[in-house]
C-alpha positions in Angstrom: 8.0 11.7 17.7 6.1 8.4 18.6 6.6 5.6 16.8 4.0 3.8 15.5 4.1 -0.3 15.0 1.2 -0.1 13.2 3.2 2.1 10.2 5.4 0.3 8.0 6.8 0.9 4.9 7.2 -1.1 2.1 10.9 -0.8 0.6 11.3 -1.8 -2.5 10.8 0.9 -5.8 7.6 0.6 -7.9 7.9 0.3 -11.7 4.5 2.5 -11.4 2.2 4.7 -9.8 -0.8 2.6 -8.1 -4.1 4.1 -9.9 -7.3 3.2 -10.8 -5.9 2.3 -14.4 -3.3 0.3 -13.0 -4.4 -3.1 -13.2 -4.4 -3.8 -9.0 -6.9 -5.1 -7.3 -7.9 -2.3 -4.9 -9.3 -2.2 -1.5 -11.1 0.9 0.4 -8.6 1.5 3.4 -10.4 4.4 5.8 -10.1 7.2 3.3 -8.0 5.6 1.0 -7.8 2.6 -1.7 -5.3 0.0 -0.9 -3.6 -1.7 -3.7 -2.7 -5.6 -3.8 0.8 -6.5 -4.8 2.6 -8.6 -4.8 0.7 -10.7 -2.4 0.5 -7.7 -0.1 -1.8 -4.4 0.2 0.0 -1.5 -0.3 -1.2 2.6 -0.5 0.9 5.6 -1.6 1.6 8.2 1.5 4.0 11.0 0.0 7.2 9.5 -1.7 6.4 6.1 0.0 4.0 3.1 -0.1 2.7 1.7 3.7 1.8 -2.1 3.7 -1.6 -2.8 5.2 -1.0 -6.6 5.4 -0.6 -9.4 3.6 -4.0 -10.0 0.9 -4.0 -13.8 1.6 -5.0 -12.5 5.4 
């Protein structure tokens, strides 16, 4: 398996699930919605979230 630099994770736990009732500002990502937290975009992939940079950038 390649690694990808492009594909992090973010590591700490979520007190919820990111949704459109969540209260997040939300982003369209490609074929997803990015969520800000935190000071960071964030998106659900299976039983983790990826970071997609920091939302002052």
């Amino acid at each position: 398996m390649m690694n990808d630099p492009d594909h992090r994770t973010h590591e700490d736990e979520h007190p919820h699930v990111h949704s459109a009732a969540c209260g997040h500002e939300t982003r369209k990502h490609g074929d997803h919605e990015d969520y800000e937290h935190d000071g960071h975009w964030h998106a659900k992939d299976g039983e983790h979230y990826d970071e997609h940079g920091d939302a002052a950038g």
